[in-house]
N, C-alpha and C positions, 0 to 999 in steps of 0.2 A: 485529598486525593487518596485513592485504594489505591494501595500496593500490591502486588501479586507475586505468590511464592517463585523464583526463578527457578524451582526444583521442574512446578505445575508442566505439562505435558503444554508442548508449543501445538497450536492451533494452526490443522493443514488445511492448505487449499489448493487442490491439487496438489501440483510438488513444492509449494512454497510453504516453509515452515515463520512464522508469524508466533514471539513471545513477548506475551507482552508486560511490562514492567509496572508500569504506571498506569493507572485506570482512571484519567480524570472528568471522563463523562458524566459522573453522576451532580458533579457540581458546576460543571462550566471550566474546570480547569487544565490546563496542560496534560496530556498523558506521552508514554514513551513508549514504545513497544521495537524489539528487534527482528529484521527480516531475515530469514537466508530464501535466496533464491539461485536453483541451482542453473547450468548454461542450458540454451534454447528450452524451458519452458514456457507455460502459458502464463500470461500477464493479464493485469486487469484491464481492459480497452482506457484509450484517453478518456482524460475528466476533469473535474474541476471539482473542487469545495465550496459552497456557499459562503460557509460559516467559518470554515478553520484555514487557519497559514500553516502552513508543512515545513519542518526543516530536517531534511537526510544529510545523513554523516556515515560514509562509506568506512565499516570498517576492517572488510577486508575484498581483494576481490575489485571486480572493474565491472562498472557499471553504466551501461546506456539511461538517459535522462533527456528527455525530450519535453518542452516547456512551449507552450505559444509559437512552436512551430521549429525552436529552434533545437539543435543535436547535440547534449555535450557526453563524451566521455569522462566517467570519474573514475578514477582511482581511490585504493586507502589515503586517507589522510582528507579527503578531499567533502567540501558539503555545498550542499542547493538550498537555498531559498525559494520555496514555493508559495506567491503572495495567494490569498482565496481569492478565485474567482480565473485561473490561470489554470488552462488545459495542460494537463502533464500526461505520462506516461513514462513507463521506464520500462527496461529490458535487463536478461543477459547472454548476449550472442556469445558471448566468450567462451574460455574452452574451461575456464575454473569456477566453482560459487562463487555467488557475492555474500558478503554479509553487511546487513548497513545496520543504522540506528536511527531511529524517525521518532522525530516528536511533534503530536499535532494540538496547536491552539486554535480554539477551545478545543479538547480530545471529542472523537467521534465512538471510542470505545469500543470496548474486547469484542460487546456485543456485535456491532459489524463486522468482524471476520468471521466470528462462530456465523449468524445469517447469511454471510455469505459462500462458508465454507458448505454450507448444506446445500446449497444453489448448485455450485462447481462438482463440490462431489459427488452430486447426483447423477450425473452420466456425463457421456462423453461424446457430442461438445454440451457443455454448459448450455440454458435454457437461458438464450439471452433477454428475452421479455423480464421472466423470473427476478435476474439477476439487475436488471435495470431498476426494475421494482424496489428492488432492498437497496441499492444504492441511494434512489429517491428520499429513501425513509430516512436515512442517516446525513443527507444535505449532500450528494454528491448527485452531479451531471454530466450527461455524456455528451458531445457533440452531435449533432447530426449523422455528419460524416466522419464517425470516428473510424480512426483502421487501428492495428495493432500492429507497436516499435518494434 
């Protein structure tokens, strides 16, 4: 696994800062990366992983998490299992940041936030073809009818 300096500049998307820790893409391995997301920004539409199981770990802040349809609110202390192949989505309507901690097997890599951070940041709204695009590349799918939590 590549390890990544926790000094290195967190990788924006939009307002959501993304560091990532652990870089297990290049072999097939586990990687970690930390999110903050601050209240009512923009999220990534629903989706699902091919290839990787998701596990977040709230750790600070409350967090909307939305799974195959169903709503949960998390708190600190609190974590989700995301099996692959399972539409998620998360938010945060709330009036504080969130911060969580995500680890994905197999890791999808730093590489997809950097490609996606040039999507997003590219104007305002986001080029949702574009963005679908790079999703694709890295095993992730949108639903049809996805909205945003």
């Amino acid at each position: 696994m590549d390890r990544h300096d926790t000094d290195e500049a967190p990788i924006r998307i939009g307002k959501i800062e993304i560091r990532y820790l652990v870089d297990g893409s290049h072999t097939r391995q586990p990687g970690m990366f930390e999110m903050t997301l601050p209240p009512a920004c923009n999220v990534p539409p629903p989706h699902s992983h091919k290839q990787s199981d998701e596990l977040v770990y709230v750790l600070e802040g409350r967090l909307r998490h939305v799974m195959d349809g169903v709503v949960r609110h998390l708190n600190a202390g609190d974590t989700i299992f995301t099996p692959r192949g399972s539409v998620h989505a998360f938010s945060n309507p709330f009036c504080e940041p969130v911060r969580t901690l995500t680890v994905l097997t197999p890791d999808i890599g730093a590489a997809y936030f950097l490609d996606a951070a040039e999507v997003v940041n590219a104007g305002d709204p986001p080029d949702r073809d574009r963005l679908k695009k790079v999703m694709r590349r890295y095993g992730l799918t949108m639903p049809r009818a996805a909205a945003y939590v």
